[in-house]
ChimeraX commands (.cxc) that place a marker at each C-alpha (Angstrom):
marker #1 position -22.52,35.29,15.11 radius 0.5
marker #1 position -23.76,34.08,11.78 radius 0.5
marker #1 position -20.79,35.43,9.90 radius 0.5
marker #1 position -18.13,34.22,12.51 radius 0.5
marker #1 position -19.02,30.77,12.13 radius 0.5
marker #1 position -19.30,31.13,7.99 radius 0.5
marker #1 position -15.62,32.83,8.76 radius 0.5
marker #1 position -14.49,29.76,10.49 radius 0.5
marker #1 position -15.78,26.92,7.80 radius 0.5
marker #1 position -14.05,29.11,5.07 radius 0.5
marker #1 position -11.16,28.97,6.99 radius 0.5
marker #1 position -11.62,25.28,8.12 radius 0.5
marker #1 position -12.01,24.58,4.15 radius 0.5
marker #1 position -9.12,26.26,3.24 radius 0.5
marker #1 position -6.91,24.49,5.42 radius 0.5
marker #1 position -8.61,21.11,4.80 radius 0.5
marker #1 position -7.36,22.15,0.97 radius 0.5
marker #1 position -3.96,23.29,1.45 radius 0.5
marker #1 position -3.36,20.23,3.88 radius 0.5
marker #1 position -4.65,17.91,1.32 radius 0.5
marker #1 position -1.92,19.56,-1.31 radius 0.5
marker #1 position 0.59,18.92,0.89 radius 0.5
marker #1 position -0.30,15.55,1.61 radius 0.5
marker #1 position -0.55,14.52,-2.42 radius 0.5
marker #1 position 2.20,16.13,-2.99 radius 0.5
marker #1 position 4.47,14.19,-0.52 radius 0.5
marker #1 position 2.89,11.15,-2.37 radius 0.5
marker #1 position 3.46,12.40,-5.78 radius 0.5
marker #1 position 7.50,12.91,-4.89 radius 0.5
marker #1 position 7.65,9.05,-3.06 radius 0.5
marker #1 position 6.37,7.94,-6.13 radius 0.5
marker #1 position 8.91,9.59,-8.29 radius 0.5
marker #1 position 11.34,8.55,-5.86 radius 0.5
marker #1 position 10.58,5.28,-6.01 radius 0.5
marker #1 position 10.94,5.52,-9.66 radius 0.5
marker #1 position 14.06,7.10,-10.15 radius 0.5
marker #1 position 15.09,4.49,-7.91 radius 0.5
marker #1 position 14.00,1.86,-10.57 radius 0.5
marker #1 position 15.36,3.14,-12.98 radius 0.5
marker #1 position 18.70,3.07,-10.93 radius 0.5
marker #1 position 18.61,-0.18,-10.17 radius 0.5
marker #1 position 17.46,-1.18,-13.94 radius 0.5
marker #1 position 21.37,-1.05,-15.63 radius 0.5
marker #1 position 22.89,-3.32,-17.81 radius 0.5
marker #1 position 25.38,-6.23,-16.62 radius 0.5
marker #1 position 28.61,-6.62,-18.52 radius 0.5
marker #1 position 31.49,-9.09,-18.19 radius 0.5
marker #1 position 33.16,-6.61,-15.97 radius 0.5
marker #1 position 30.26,-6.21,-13.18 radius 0.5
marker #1 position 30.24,-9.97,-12.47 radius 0.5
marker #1 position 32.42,-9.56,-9.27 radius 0.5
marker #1 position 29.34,-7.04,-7.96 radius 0.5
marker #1 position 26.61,-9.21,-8.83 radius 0.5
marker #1 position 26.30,-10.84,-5.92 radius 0.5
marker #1 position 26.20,-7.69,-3.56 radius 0.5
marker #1 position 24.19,-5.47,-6.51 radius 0.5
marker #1 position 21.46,-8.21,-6.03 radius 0.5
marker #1 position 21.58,-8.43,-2.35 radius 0.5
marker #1 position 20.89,-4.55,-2.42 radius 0.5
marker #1 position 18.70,-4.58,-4.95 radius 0.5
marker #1 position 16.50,-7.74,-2.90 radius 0.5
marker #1 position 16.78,-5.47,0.21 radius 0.5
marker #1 position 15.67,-2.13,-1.64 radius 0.5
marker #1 position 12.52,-3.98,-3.53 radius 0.5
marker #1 position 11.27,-5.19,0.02 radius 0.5
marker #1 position 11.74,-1.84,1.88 radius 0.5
marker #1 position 10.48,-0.02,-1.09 radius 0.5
marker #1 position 7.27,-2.68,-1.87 radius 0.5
marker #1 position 6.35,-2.85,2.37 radius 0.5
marker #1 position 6.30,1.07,1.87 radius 0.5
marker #1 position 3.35,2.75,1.13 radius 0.5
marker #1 position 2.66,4.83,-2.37 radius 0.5
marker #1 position 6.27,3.77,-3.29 radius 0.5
marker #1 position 6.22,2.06,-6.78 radius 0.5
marker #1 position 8.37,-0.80,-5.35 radius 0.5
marker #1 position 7.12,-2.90,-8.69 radius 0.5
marker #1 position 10.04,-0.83,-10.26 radius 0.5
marker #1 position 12.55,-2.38,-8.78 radius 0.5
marker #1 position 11.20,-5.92,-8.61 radius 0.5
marker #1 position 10.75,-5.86,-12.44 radius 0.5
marker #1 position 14.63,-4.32,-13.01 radius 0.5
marker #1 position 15.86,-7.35,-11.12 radius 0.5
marker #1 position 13.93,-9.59,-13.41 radius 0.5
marker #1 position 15.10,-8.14,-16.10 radius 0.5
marker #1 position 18.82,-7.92,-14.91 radius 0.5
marker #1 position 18.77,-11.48,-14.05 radius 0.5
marker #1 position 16.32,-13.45,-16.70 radius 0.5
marker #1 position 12.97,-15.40,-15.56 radius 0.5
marker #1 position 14.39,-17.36,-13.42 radius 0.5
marker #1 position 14.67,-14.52,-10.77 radius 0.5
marker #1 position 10.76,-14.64,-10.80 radius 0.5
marker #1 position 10.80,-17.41,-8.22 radius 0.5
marker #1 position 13.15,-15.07,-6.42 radius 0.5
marker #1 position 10.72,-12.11,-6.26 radius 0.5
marker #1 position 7.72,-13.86,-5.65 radius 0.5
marker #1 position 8.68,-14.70,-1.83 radius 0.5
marker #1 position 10.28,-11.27,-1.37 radius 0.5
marker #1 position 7.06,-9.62,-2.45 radius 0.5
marker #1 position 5.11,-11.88,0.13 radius 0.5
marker #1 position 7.40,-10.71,2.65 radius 0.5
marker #1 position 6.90,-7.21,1.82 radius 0.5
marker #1 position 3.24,-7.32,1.95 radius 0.5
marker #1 position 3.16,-9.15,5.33 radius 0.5
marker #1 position 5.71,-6.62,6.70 radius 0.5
marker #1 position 3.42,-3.26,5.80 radius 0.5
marker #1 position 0.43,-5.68,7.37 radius 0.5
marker #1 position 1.82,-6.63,10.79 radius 0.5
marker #1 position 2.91,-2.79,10.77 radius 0.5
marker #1 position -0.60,-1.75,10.22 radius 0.5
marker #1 position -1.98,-4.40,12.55 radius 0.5
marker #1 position -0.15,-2.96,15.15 radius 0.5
marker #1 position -0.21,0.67,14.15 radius 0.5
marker #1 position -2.41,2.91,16.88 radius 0.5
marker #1 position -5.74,3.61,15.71 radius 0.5
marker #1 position -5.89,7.81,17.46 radius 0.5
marker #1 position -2.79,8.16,15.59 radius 0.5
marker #1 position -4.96,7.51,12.74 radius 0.5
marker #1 position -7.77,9.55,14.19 radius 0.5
marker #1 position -5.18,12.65,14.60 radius 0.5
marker #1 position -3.89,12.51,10.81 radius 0.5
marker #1 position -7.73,12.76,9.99 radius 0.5
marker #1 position -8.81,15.78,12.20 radius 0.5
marker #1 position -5.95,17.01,11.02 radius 0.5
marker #1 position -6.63,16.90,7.32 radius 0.5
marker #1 position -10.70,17.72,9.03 radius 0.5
marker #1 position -12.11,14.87,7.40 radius 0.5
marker #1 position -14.80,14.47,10.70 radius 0.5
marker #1 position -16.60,12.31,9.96 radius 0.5
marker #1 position -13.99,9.66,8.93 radius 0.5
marker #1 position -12.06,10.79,12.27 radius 0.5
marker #1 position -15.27,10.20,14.32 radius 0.5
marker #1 position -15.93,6.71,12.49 radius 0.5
marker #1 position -12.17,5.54,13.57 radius 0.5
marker #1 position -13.17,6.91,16.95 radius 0.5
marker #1 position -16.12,4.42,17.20 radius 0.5
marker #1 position -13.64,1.63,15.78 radius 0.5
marker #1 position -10.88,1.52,18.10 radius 0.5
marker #1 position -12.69,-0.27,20.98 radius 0.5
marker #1 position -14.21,-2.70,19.14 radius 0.5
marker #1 position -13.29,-6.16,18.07 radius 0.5
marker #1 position -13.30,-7.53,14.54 radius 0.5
marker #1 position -17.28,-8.47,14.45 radius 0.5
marker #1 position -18.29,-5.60,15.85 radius 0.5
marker #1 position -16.30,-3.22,13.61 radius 0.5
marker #1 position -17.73,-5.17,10.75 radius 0.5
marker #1 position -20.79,-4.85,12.23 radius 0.5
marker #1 position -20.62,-1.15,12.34 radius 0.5
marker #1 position -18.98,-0.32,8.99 radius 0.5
marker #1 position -21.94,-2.08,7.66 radius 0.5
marker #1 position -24.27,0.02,9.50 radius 0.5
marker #1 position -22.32,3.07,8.68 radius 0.5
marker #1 position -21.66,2.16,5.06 radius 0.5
marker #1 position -22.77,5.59,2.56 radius 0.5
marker #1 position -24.06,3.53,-0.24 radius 0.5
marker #1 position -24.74,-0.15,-1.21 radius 0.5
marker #1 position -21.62,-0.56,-2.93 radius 0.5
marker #1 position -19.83,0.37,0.54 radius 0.5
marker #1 position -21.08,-2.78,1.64 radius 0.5
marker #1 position -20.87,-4.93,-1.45 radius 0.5
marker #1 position -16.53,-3.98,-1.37 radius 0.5
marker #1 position -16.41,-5.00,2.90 radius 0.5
marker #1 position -18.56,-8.02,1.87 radius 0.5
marker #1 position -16.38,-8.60,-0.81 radius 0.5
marker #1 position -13.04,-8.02,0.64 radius 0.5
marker #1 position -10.85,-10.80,0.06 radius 0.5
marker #1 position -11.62,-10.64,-3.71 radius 0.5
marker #1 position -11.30,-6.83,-3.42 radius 0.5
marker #1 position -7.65,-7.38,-2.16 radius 0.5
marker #1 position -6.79,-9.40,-4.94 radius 0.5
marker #1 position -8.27,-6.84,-7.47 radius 0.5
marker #1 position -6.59,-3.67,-5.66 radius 0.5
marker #1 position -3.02,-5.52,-5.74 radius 0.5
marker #1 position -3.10,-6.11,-9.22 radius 0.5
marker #1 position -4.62,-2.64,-10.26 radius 0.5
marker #1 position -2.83,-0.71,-12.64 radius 0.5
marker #1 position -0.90,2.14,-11.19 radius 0.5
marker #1 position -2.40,1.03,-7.88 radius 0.5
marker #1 position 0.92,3.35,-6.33 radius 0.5
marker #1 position -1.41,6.00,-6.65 radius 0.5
marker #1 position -4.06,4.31,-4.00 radius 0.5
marker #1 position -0.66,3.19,-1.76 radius 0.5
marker #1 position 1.03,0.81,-3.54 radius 0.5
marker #1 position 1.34,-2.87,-2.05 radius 0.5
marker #1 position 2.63,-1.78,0.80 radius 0.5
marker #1 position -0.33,0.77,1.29 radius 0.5
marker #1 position -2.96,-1.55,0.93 radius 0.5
marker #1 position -1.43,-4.06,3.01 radius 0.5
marker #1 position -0.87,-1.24,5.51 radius 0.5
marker #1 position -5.08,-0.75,5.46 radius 0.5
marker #1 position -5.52,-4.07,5.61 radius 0.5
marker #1 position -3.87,-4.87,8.82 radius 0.5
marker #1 position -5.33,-1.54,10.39 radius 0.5
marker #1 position -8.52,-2.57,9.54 radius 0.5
marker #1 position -8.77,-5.87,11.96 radius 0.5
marker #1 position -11.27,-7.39,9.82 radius 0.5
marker #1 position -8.85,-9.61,8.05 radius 0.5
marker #1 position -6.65,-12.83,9.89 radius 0.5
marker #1 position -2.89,-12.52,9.00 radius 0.5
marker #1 position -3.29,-16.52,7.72 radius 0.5
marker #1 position -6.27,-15.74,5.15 radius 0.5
marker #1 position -3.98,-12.63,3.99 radius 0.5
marker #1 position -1.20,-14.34,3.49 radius 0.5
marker #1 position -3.32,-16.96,1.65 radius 0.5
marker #1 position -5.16,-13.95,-0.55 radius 0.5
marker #1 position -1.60,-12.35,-1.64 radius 0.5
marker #1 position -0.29,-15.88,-2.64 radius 0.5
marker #1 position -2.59,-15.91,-5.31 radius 0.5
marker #1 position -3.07,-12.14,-6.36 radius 0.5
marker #1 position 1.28,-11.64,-6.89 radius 0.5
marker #1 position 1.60,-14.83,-8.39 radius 0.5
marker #1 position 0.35,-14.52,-11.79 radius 0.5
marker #1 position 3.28,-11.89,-12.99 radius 0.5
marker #1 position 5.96,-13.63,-11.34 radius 0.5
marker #1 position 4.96,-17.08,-13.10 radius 0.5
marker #1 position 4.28,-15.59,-16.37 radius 0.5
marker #1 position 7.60,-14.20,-16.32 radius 0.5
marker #1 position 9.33,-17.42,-15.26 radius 0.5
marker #1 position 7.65,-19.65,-17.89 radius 0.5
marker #1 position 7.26,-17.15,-20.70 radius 0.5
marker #1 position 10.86,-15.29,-20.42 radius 0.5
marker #1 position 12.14,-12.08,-20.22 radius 0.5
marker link #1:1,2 radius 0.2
marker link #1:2,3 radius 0.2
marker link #1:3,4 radius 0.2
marker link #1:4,5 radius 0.2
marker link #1:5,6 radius 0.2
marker link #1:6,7 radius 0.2
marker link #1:7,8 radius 0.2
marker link #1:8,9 radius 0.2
marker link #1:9,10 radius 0.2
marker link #1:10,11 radius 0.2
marker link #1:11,12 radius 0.2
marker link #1:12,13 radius 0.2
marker link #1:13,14 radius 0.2
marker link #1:14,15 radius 0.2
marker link #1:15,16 radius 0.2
marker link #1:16,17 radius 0.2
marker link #1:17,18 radius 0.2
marker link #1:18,19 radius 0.2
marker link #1:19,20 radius 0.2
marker link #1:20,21 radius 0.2
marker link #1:21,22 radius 0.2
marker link #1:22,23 radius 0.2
marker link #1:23,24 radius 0.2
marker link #1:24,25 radius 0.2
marker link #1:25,26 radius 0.2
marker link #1:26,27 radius 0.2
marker link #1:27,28 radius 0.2
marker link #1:28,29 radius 0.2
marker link #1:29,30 radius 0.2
marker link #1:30,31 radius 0.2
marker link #1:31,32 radius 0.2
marker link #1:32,33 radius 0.2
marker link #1:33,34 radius 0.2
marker link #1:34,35 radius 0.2
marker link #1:35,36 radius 0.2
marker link #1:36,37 radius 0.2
marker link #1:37,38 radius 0.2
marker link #1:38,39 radius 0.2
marker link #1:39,40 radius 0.2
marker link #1:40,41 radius 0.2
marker link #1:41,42 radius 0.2
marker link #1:42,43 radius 0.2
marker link #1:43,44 radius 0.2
marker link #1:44,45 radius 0.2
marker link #1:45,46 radius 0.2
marker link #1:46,47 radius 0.2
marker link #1:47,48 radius 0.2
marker link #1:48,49 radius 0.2
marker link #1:49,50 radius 0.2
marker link #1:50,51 radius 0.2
marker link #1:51,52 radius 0.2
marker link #1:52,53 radius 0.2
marker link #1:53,54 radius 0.2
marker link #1:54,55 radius 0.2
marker link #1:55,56 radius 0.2
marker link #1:56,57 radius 0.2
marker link #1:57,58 radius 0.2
marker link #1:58,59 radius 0.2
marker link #1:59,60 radius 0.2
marker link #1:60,61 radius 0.2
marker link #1:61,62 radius 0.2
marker link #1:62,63 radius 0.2
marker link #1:63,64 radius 0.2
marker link #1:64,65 radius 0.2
marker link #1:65,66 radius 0.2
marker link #1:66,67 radius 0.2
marker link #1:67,68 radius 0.2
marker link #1:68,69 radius 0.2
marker link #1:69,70 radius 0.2
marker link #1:70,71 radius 0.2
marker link #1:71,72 radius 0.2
marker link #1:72,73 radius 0.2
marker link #1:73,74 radius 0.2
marker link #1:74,75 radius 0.2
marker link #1:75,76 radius 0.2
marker link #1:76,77 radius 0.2
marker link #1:77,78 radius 0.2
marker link #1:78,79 radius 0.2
marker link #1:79,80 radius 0.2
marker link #1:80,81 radius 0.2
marker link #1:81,82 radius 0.2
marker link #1:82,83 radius 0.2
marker link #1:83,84 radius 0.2
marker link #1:84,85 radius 0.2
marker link #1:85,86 radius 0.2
marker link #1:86,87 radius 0.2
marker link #1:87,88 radius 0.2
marker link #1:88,89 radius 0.2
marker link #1:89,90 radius 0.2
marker link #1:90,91 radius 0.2
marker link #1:91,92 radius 0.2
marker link #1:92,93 radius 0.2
marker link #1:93,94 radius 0.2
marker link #1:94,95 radius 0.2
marker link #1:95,96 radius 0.2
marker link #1:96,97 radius 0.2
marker link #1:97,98 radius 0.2
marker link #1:98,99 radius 0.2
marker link #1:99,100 radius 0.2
marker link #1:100,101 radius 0.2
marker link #1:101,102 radius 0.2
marker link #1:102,103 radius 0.2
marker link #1:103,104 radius 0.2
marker link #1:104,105 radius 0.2
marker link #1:105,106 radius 0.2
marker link #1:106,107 radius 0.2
marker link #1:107,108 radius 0.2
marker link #1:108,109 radius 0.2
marker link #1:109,110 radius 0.2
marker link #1:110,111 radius 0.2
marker link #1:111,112 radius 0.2
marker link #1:112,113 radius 0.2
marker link #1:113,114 radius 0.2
marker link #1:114,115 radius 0.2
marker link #1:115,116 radius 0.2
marker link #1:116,117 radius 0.2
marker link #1:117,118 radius 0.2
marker link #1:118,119 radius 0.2
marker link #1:119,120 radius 0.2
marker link #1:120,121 radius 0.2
marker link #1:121,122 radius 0.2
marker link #1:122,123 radius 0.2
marker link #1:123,124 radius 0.2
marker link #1:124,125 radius 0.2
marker link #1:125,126 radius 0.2
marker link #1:126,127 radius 0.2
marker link #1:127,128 radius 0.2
marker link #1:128,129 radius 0.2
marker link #1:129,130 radius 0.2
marker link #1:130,131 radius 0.2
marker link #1:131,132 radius 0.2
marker link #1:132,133 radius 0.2
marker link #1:133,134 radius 0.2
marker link #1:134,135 radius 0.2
marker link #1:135,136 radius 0.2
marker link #1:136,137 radius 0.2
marker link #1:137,138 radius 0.2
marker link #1:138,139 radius 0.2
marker link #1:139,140 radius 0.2
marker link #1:140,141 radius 0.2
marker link #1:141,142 radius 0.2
marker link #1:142,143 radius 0.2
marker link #1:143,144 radius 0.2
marker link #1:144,145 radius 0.2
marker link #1:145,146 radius 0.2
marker link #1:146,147 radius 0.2
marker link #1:147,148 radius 0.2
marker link #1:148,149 radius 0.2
marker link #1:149,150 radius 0.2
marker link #1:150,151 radius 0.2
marker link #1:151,152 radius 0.2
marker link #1:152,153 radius 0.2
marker link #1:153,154 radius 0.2
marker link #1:154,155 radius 0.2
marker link #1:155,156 radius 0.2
marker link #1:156,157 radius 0.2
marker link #1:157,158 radius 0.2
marker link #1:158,159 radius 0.2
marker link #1:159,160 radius 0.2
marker link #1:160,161 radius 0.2
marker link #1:161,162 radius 0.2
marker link #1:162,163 radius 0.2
marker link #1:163,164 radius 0.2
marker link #1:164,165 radius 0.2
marker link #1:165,166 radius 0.2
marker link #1:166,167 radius 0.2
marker link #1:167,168 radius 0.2
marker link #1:168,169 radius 0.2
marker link #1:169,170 radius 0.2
marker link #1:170,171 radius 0.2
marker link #1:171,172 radius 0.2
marker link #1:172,173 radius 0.2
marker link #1:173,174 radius 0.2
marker link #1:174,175 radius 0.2
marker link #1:175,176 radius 0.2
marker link #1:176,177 radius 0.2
marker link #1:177,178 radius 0.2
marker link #1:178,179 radius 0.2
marker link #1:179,180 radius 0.2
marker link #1:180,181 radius 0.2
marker link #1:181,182 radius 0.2
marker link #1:182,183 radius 0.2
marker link #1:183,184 radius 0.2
marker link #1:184,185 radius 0.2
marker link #1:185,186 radius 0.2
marker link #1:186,187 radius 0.2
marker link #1:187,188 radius 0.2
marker link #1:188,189 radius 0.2
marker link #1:189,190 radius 0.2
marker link #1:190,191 radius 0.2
marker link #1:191,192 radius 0.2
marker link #1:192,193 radius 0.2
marker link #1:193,194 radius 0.2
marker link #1:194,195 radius 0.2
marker link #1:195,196 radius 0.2
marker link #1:196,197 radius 0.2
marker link #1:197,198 radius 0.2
marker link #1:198,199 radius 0.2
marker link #1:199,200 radius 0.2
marker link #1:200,201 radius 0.2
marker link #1:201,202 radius 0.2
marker link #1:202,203 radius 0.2
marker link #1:203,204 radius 0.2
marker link #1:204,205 radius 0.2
marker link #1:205,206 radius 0.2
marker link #1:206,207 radius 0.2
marker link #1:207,208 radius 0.2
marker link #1:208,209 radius 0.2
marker link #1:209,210 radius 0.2
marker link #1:210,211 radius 0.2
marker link #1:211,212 radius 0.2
marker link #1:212,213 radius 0.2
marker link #1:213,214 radius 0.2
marker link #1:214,215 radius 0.2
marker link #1:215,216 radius 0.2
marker link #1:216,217 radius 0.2
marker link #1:217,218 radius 0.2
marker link #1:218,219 radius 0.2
marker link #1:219,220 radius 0.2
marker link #1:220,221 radius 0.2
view
């Protein structure tokens, strides 16, 4: 009896492992993806291209907000070949499309099901964290703050969901935050997690995008 039920957790780990490959290593090729896809955009305008430029930037505007909404897709890449195709003045054109990007993957995770969630994680047999979203789903806002602070693991648990709006701000502006979900990840987590208002969002990504954008603008490219 003993050694059926060691049987099954060695099994139960291995799967957990080889799911968890799988998993990084679909977000290790949409981050390459997204890259190549940069480095596509990222060419070099001559004299002879200036009949395309208006459709090569409508594409380009259209790929940067699919590819910035999605998560672990280094949308960034694209936004930064436009601004250097164009000059600093397409800063002020970026800066609203990123805004847009980051409310779409929001309103996608605010009205993304919560079991769906709770399947992907007994899936990958993460339990506990299955269990926890479990105990969310029912709940409004207060009382799932209420209960993430109960079932926080460690003081700094609760210092980052007290913290949260300044958390958002330091997450989005993270180096190499693709590897965590990109913008469009952590906007995606935001809006799944209830315990932030759309308006005070919108109001926290304002101010965490817009220091790139304006540097750009007013220092050149």
């Amino acid at each position: 009896m003993v050694d059926s039920r060691q049987d099954r957790k060695v099994s139960a780990r291995k799967s957990r492992n080889l799911r968890l490959a799988l998993v990084l290593a679909i977000v290790l090729l949409l981050n390459l993806a997204g890259t190549w896809l940069g480095h596509m955009v990222n060419f070099q305008l001559f004299p002879r291209h200036d009949t395309m430029l208006h459709s090569v930037l409508m594409v380009s505007i259209v790929l940067y907000i699919l590819l910035m909404a999605t998560p672990f897709m280094p949308g960034i890449e694209v936004g930064l070949a436009i601004m250097l195709l164009l000059g600093n003045k397409s800063a002020l054109l970026i800066y609203p499309c990123t805004l847009v990007a980051l409310s779409c993957s929001f309103m996608i995770g605010k009205i993304f099901p919560l079991h769906q969630v709770r399947k992907f994680l007994q899936w990958l047999y993460l339990d506990r964290a299955s269990e926890l979203v479990s105990q969310l789903e029912s709940l409004d806002p207060p009382e799932r703050l209420s209960l993430l602070y109960e079932k926080a693991p460690a003081k700094f648990a609760t210092f980052l969901l007290h913290h949260r709006y300044a958390m958002l701000v330091i997450v989005l502006n993270l180096p190499g935050n693709a590897l965590i979900g990109g913008g469009g990840g952590i906007g995606l987590i935001a809006g799944m997690s209830r315990l932030i208002p759309f308006h005070k969002y919108l109001l926290v990504i304002s101010v965490a995008v817009a220091p790139v954008p304006l540097c750009l603008y007013f220092q050149g490219i």
